[in-house]
C-alpha positions as YAML, in Angstrom:
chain: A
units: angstrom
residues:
- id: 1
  name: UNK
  ca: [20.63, 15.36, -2.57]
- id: 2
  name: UNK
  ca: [18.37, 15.14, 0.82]
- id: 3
  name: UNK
  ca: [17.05, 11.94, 1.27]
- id: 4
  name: UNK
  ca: [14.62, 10.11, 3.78]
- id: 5
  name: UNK
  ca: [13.03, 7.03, 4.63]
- id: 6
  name: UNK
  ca: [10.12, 6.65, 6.58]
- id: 7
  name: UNK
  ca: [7.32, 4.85, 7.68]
- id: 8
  name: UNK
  ca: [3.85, 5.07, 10.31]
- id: 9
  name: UNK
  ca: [1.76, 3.35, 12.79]
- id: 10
  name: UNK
  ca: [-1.48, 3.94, 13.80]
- id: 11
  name: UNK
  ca: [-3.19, 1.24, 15.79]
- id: 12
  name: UNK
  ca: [-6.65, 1.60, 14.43]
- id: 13
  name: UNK
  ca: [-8.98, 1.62, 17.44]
- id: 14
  name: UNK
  ca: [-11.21, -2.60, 17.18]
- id: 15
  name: UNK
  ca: [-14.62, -0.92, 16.78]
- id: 16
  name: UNK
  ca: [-13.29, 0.91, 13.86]
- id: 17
  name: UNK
  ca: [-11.93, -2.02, 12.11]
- id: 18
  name: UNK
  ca: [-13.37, -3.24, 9.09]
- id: 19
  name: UNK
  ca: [-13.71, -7.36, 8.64]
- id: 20
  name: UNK
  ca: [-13.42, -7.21, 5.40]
- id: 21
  name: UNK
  ca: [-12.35, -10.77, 4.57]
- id: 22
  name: UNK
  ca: [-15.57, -11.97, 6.19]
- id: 23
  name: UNK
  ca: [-16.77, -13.86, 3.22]
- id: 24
  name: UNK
  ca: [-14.10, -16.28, 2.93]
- id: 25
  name: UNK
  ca: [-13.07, -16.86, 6.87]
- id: 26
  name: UNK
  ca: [-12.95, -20.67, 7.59]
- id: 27
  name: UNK
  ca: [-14.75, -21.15, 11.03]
- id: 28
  name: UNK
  ca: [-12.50, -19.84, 13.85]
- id: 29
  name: UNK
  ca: [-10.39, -17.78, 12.05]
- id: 30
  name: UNK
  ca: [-9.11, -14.27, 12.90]
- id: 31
  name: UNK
  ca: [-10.08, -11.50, 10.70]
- id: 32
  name: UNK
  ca: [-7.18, -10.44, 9.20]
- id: 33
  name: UNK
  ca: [-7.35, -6.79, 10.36]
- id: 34
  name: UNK
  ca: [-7.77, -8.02, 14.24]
- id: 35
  name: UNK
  ca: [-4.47, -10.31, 13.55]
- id: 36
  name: UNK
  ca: [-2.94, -7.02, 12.24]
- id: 37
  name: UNK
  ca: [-3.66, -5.14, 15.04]
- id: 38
  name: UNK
  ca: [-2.38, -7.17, 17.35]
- id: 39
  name: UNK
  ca: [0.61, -8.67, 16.04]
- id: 40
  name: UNK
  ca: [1.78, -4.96, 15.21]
- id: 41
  name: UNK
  ca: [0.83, -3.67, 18.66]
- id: 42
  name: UNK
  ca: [3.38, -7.09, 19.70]
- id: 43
  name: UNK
  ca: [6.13, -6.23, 17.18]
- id: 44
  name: UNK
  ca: [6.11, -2.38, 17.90]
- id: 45
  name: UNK
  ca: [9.48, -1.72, 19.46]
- id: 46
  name: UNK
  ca: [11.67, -4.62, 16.74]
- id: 47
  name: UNK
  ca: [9.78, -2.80, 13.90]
- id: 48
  name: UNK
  ca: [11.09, 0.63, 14.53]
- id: 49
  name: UNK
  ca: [14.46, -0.65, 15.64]
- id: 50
  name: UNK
  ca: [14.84, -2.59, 12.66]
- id: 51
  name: UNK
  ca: [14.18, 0.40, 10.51]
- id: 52
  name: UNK
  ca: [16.45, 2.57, 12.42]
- id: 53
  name: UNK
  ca: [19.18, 0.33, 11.82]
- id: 54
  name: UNK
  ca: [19.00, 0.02, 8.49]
- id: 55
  name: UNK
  ca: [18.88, 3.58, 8.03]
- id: 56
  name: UNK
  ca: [21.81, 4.00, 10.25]
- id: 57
  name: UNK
  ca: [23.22, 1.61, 7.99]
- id: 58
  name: UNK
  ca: [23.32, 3.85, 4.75]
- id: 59
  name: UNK
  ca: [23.52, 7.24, 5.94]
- id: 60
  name: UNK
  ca: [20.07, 8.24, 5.90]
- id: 61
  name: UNK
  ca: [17.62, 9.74, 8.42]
- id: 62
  name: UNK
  ca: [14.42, 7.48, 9.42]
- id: 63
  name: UNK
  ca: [11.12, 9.29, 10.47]
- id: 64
  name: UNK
  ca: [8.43, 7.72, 12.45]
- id: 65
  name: UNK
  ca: [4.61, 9.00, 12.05]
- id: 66
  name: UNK
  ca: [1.75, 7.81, 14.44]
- id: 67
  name: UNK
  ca: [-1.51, 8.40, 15.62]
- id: 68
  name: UNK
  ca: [-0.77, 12.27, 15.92]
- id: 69
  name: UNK
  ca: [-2.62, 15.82, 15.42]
- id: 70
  name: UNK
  ca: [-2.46, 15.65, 11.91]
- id: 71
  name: UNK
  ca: [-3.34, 12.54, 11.24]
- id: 72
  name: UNK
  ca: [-6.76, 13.20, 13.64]
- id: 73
  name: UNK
  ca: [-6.91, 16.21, 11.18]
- id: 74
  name: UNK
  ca: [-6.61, 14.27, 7.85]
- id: 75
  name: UNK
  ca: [-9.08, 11.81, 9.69]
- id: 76
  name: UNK
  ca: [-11.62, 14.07, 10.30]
- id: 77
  name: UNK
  ca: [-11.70, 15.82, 7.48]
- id: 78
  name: UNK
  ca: [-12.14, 12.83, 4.87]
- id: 79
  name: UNK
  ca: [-14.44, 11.14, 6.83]
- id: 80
  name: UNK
  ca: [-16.88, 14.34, 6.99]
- id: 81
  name: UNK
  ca: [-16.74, 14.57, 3.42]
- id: 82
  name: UNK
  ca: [-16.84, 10.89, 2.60]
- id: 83
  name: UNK
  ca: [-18.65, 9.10, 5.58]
- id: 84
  name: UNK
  ca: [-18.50, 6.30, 3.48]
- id: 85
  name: UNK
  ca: [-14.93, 5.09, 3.88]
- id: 86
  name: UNK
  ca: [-13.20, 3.41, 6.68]
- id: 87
  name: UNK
  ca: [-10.74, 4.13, 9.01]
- id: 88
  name: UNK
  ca: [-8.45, 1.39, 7.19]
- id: 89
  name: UNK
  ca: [-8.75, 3.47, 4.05]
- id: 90
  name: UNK
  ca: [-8.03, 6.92, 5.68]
- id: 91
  name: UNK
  ca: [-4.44, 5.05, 7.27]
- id: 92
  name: UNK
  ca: [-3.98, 4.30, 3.94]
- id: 93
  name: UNK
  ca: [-4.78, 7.59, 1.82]
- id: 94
  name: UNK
  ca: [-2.47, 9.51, 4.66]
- id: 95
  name: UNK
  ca: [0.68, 7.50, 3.70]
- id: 96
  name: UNK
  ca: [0.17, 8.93, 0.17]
- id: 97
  name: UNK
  ca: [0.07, 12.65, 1.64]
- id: 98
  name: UNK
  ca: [3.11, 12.16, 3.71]
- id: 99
  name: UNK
  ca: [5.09, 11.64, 0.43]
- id: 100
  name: UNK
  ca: [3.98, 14.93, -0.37]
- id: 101
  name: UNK
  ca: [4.72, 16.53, 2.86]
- id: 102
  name: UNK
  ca: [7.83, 15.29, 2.75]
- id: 103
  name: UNK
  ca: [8.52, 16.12, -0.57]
- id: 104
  name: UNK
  ca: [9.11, 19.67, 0.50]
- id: 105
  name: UNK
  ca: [12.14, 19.54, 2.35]
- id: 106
  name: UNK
  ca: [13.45, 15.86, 0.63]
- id: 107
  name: UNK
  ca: [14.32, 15.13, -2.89]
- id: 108
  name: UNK
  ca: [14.39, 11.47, -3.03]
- id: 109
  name: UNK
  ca: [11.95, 8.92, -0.34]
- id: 110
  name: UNK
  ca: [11.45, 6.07, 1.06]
- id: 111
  name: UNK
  ca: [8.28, 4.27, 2.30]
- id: 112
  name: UNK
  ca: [8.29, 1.39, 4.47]
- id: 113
  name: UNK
  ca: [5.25, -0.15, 5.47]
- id: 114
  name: UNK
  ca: [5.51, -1.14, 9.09]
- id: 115
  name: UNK
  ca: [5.21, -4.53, 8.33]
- id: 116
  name: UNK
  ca: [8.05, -4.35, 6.39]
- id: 117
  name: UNK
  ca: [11.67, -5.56, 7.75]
- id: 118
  name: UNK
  ca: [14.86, -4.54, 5.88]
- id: 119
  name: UNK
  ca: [17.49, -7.52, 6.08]
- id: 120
  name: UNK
  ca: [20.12, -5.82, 4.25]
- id: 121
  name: UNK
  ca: [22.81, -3.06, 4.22]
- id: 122
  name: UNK
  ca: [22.82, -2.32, 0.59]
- id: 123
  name: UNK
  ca: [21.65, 1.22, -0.08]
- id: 124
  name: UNK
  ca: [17.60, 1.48, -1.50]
- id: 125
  name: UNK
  ca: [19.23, 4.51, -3.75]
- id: 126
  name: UNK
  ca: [22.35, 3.48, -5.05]
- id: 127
  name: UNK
  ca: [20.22, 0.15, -6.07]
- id: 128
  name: UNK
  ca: [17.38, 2.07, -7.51]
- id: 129
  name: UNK
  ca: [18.06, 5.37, -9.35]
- id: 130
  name: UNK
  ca: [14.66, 7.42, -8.75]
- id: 131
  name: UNK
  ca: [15.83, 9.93, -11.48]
- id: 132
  name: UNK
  ca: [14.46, 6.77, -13.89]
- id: 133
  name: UNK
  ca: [11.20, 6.45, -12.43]
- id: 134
  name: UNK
  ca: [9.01, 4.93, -9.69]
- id: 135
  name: UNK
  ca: [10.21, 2.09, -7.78]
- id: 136
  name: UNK
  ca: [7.35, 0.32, -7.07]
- id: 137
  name: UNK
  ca: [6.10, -3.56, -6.75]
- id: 138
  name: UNK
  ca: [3.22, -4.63, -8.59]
- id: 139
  name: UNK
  ca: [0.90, -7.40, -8.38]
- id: 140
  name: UNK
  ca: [-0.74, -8.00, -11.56]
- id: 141
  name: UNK
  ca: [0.15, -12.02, -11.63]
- id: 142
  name: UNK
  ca: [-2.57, -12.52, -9.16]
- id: 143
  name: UNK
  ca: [-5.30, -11.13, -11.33]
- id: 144
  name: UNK
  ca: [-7.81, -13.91, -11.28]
- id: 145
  name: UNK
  ca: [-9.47, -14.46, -15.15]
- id: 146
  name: UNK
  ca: [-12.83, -12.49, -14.64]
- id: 147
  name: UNK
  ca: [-14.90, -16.41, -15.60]
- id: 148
  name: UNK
  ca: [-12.86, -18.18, -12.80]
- id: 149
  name: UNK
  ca: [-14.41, -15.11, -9.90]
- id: 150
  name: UNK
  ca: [-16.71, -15.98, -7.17]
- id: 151
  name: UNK
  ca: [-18.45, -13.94, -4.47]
- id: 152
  name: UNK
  ca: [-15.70, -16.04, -1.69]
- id: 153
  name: UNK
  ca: [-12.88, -16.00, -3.76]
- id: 154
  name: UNK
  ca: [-11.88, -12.56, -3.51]
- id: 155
  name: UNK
  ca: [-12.12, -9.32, -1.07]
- id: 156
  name: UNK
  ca: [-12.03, -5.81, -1.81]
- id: 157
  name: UNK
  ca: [-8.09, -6.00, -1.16]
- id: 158
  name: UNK
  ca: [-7.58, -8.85, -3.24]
- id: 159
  name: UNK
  ca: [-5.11, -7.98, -6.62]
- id: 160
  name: UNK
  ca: [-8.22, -8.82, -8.98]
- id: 161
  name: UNK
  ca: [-10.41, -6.03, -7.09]
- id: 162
  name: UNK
  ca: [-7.94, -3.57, -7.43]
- id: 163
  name: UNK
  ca: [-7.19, -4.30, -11.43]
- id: 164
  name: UNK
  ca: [-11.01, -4.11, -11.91]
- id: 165
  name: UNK
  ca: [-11.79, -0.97, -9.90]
- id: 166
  name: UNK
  ca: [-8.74, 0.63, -11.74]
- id: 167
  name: UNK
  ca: [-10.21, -0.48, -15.25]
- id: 168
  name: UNK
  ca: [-13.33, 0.94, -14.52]
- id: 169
  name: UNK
  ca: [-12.10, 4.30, -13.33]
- id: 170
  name: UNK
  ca: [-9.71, 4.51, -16.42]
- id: 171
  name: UNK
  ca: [-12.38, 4.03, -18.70]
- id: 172
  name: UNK
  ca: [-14.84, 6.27, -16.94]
- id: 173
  name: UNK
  ca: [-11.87, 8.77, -17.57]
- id: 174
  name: UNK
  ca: [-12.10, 7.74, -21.28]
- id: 175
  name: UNK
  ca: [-7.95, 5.99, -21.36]
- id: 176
  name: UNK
  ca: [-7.03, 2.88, -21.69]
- id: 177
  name: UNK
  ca: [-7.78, 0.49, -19.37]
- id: 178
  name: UNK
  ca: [-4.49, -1.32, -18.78]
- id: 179
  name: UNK
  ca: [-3.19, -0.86, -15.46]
- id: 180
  name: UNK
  ca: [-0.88, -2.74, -13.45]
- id: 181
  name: UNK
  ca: [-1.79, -3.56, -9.61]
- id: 182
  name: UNK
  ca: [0.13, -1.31, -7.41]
- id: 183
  name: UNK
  ca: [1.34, -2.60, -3.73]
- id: 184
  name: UNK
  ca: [2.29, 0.31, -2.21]
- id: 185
  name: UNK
  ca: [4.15, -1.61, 0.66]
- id: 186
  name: UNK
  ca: [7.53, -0.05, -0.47]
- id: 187
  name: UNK
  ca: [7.63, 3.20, -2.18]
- id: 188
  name: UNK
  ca: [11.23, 4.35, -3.55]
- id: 189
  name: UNK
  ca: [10.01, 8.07, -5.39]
- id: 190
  name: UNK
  ca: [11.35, 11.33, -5.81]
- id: 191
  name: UNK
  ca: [9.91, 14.89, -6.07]
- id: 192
  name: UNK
  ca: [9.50, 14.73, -9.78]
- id: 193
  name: UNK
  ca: [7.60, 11.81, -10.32]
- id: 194
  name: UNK
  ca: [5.55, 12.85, -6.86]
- id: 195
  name: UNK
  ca: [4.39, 15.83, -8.66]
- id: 196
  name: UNK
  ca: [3.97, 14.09, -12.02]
- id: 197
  name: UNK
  ca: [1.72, 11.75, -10.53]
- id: 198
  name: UNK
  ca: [-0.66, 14.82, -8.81]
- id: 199
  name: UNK
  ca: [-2.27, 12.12, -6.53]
- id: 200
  name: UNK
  ca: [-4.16, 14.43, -4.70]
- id: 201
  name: UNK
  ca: [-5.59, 16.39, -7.54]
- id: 202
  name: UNK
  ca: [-9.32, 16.34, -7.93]
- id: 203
  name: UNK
  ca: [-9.41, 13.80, -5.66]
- id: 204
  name: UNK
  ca: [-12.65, 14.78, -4.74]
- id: 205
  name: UNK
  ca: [-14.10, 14.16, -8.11]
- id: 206
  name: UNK
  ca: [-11.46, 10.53, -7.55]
- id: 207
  name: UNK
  ca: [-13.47, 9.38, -4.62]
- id: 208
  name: UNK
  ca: [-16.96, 10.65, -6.22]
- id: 209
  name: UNK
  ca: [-15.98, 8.35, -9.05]
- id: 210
  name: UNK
  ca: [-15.37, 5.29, -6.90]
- id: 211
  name: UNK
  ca: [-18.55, 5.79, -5.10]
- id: 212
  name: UNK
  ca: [-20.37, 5.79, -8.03]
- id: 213
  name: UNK
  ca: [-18.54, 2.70, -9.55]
- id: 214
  name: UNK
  ca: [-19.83, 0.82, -7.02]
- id: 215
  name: UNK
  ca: [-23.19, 0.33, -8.24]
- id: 216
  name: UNK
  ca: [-23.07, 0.34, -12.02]
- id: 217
  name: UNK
  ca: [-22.93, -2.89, -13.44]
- id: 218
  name: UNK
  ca: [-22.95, -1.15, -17.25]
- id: 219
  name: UNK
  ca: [-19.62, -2.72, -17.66]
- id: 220
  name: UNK
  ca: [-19.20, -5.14, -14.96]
- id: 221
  name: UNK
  ca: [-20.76, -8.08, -13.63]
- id: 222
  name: UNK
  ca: [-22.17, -7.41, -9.92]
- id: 223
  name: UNK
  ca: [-19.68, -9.99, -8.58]
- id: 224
  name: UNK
  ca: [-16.89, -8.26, -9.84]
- id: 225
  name: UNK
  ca: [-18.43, -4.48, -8.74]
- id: 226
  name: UNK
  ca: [-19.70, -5.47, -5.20]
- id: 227
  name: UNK
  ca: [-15.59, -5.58, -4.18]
- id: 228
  name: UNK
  ca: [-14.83, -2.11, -5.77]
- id: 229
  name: UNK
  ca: [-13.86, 0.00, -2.54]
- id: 230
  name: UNK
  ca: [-11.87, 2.90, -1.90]
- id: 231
  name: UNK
  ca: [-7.91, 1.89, -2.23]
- id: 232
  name: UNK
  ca: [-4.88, 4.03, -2.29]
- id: 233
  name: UNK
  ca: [-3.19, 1.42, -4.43]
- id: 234
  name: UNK
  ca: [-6.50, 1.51, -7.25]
- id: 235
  name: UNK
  ca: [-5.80, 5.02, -7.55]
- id: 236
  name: UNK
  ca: [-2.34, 5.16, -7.53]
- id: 237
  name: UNK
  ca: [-2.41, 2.91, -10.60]
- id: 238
  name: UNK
  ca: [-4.52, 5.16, -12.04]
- id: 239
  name: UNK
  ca: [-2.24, 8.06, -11.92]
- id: 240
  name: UNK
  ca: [0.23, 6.55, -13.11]
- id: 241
  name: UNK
  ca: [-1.79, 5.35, -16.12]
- id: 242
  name: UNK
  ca: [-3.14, 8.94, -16.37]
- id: 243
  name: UNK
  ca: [-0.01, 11.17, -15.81]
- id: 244
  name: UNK
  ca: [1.98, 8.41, -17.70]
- id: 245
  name: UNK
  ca: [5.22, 8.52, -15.35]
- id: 246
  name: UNK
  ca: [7.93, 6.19, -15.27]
- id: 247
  name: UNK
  ca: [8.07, 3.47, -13.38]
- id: 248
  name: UNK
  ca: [10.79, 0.76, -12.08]
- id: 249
  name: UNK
  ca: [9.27, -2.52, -10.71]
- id: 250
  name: UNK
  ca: [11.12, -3.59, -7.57]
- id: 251
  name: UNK
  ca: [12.04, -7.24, -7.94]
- id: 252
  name: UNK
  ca: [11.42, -10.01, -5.43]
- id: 253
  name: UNK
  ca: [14.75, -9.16, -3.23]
- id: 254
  name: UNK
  ca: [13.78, -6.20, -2.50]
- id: 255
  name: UNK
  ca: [10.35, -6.05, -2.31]
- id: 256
  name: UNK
  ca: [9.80, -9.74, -0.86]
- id: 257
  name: UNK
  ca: [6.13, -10.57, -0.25]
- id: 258
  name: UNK
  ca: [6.06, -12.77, 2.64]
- id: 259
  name: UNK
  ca: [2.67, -14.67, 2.31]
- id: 260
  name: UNK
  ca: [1.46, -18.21, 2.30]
- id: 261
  name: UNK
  ca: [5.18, -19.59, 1.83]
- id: 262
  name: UNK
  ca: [6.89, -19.58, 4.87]
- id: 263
  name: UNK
  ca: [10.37, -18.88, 4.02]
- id: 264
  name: UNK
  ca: [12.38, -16.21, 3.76]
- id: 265
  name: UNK
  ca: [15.08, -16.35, 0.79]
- id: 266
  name: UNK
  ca: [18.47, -15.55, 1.64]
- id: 267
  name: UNK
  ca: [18.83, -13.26, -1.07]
- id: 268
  name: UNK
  ca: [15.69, -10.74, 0.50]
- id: 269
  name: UNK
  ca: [16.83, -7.43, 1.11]
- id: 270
  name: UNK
  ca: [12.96, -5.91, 2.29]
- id: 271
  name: UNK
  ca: [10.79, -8.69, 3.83]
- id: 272
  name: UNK
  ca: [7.09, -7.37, 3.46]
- id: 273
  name: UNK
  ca: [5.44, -9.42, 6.19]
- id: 274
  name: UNK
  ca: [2.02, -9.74, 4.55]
- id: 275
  name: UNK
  ca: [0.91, -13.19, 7.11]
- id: 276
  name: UNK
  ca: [2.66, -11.73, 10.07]
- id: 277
  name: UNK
  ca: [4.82, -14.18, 11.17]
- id: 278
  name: UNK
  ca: [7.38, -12.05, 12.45]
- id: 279
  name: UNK
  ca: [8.50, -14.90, 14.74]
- id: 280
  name: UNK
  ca: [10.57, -16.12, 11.20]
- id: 281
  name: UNK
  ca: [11.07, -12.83, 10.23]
- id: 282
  name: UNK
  ca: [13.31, -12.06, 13.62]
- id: 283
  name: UNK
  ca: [14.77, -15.65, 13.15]
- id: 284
  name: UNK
  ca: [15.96, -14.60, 9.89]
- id: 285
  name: UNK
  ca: [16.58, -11.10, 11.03]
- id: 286
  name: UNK
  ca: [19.24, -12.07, 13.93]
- id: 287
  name: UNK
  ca: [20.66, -15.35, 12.04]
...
């Protein structure tokens, strides 16, 4: 059984970020993809470390992607054929295809965001057999009610974007439109349920769809279509809806989502640093 973990970093260049959160900023706040950028660029050298380690740890090789040939490749060739999405949503698109490329020489994977500290040395397989399905968080409990939805209380990231977007798409696709909102933070997966899920296939026809989503209001309100974008995770729950493969939801130990409460249980095995305060993630980290 060959197994890997790995993760990437590309420091998206400033004039190529989107601000995407502009509509609900408070006066003299970051954006959130400027405090990205620049709290990874800070944390570069502890984030690969801590990875490393924890590989070390269980007997599995890490592997590092960053801004590289192929990802300039992958770059260039979505955004010629879809001028319309950003760089932020090429980053994310590529992760997807790395599972894939390393799905030919590994059997069984492990995606890290780089955001994402491990603070454990219990072993991500022996925890979570892959042979059973996708282990995967979801964040369907933050689905706001569509009544409750205003044009600043949501983004095209937020949880209730992605639900919506994915409802739409299944139904233009004629299936139910229950869907679960993927993070794809962590990915535990192996080469089965990569090739059940066919991510990639007609994915032209994928992104054509969410184009034209965008502006038909047949089904739902314009408040609710206006944050339909173009997200790895909207898609990935619809392949999973569509393909109908198994999944396993990773619990809040190992899939922690490190957000507006600033603690860190001592239980957490993977801290997903969504706010990045990595100054209490190291703190925790080193205790």
């Amino acid at each position: 059984m060959e197994r890997i973990i790995y993760s990437f970093y590309i420091d998206i260049p400033e004039k190529e970020l989107d601000f995407f959160d502009k509509n609900i900023l408070k006066k003299d706040q970051t954006p959130t993809n400027l405090n990205t950028k620049l709290r990874l660029k800070e944390n570069y050298t502890k984030l690969i470390a801590c990875k490393n380690w924890y590989a070390d740890q269980i007997g599995v090789p890490f592997k590092m992607f960053e801004y590289d040939t192929n990802f300039v490749l992958f770059q260039k060739n979505l955004q010629e054929k879809y001028p319309f999405i950003t760089t932020y949503n090429v980053v994310n698109f590529y992760k997807i295809y790395l599972l894939y490329e390393l799905s030919k020489q590994y059997d069984e994977i492990l995606y890290l965001d780089f955001d994402v500290v491990p603070l454990t040395t219990e072993n991500f397989f022996d925890k979570w057999k892959l042979d059973k399905g996708i282990a995967i968080l979801h964040n369907t409990h933050k689905v706001r009610a569509m009544e409750s939805i205003t044009e600043s209380s949501q983004t095209i990231r937020s949880p209730t974007s992605k639900y919506y977007n994915a409802q739409a798409m299944l139904l233009e696709k004629n299936l139910s439109p229950n869907n679960n909102v993927i993070n794809t933070g962590i990915i535990g997966i192996n080469k089965d349920h990569l090739n059940r899920l066919n991510y990639f296939k007609n994915f032209d026809n994928e992104i054509t769809m969410m184009n034209n989503l965008r502006t038909n209001y047949d089904i739902f309100p314009k408040k609710i279509v206006d944050f339909f974008g173009f997200d790895n995770e909207t898609l990935f729950s619809v392949k999973i809806n569509e393909n109908n493969v198994p999944v396993q939801w990773l619990d809040n130990q190992w899939h922690y989502f490190f957000d507006k409460e600033l603690f860190i249980p001592k239980e957490t095995k993977f801290v997903h640093t969504i706010n990045k305060r990595f100054d209490i993630v190291w703190r925790t980290y080193n205790a």
